[in-house]
C-alpha positions in Angstrom: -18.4 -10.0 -2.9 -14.9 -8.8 -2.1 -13.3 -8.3 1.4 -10.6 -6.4 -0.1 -11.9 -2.6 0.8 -12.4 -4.0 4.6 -9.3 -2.5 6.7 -8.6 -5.6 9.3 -6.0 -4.0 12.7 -4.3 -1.5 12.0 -4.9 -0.6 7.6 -6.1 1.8 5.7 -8.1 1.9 3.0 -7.5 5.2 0.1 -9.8 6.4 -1.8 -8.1 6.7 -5.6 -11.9 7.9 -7.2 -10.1 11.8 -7.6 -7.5 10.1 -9.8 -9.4 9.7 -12.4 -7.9 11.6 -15.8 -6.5 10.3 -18.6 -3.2 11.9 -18.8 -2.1 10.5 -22.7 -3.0 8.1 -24.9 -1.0 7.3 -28.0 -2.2 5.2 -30.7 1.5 5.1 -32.8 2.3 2.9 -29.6 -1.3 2.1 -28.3 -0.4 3.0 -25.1 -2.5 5.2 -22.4 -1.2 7.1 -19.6 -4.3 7.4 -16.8 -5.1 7.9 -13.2 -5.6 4.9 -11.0 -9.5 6.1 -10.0 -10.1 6.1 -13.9 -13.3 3.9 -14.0 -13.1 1.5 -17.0 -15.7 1.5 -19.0 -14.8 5.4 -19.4 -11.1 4.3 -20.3 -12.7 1.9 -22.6 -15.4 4.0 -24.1 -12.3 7.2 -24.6 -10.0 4.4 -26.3 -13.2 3.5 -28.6 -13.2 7.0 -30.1 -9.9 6.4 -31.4 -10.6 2.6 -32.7 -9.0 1.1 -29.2 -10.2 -1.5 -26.7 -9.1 -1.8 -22.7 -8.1 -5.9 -23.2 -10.4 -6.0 -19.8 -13.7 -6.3 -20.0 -15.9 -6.9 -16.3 -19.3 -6.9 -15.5 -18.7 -4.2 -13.0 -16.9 -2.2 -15.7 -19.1 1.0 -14.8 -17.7 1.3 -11.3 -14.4 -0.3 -11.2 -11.4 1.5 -11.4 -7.8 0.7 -13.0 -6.1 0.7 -10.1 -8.1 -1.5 -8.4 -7.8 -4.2 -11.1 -4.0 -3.5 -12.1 -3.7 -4.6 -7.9 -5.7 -7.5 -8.0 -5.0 -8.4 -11.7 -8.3 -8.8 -12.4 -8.8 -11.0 -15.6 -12.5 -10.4 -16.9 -14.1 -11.7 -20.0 -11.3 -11.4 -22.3 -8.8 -13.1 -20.5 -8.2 -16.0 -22.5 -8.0 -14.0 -25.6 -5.8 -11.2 -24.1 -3.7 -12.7 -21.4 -4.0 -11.5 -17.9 -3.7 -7.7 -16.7 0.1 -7.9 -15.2 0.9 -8.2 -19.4 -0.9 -5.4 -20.6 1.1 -2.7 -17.9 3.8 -1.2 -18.7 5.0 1.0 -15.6 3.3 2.7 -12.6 4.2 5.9 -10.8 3.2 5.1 -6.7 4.4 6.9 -3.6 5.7 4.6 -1.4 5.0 5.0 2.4 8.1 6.8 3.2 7.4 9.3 0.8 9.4 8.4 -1.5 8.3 8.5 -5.1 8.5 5.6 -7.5 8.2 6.1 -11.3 8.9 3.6 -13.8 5.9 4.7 -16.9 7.6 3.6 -19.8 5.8 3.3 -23.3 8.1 0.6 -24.0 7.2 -3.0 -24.6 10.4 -4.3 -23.7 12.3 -2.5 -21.1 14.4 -4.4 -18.8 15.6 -1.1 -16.5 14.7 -0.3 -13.1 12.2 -2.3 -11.1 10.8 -5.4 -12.2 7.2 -5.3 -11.0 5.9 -7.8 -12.8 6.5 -10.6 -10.6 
């Protein structure tokens, strides 16, 4: 089980299950834009309309969403064949505390601008 939905003092937990579209998906770069409430095996089954796989596969892939595993770079049964989750994400549009809104979506593999979220 995980204690990670379990507000300890003074946090919050948000609810991300109303974010679940997929914006875009392009399969020239095989890259989809989606929501972080997206649950995964719908990502996965959209993608395997167009001949695509999520490189994530869980056992709870019916109720987990994106977001969830992007933060806790969830690994899954493909992990050794497809590296971790951190590789496979290219960007992420957040709203920071303040307000402020942070968007780095890029479709490119290689982009060495703006924040480096990756470590």
């Amino acid at each position: 089980l995980v204690g990670g939905s379990v507000p300890v003092h003074d946090e919050i937990v948000l609810s991300t299950s109303l974010l679940n579209e997929i914006e875009s998906f392009s399969s020239r770069d095989a890259v989809v834009v989606c929501g972080a409430g997206c649950i995964l095996q719908n990502l996965d089954s959209h993608l395997a309309e167009k001949g695509f796989m999520v490189p994530l596969d869980l056992g709870a892939k019916g109720s987990c969403q994106i977001g969830g595993n992007i933060a806790t770079n969830a690994g899954g049964l493909r992990l050794v064949r497809y590296g971790s989750l951190h590789g496979s994400v290219l960007g992420l549009e957040a709203v920071l505390a303040d307000g402020t809104m942070l968007n780095n979506i890029s479709s490119l593999r290689k982009d060495n601008t703006g924040y480096h979220l990756h470590q």
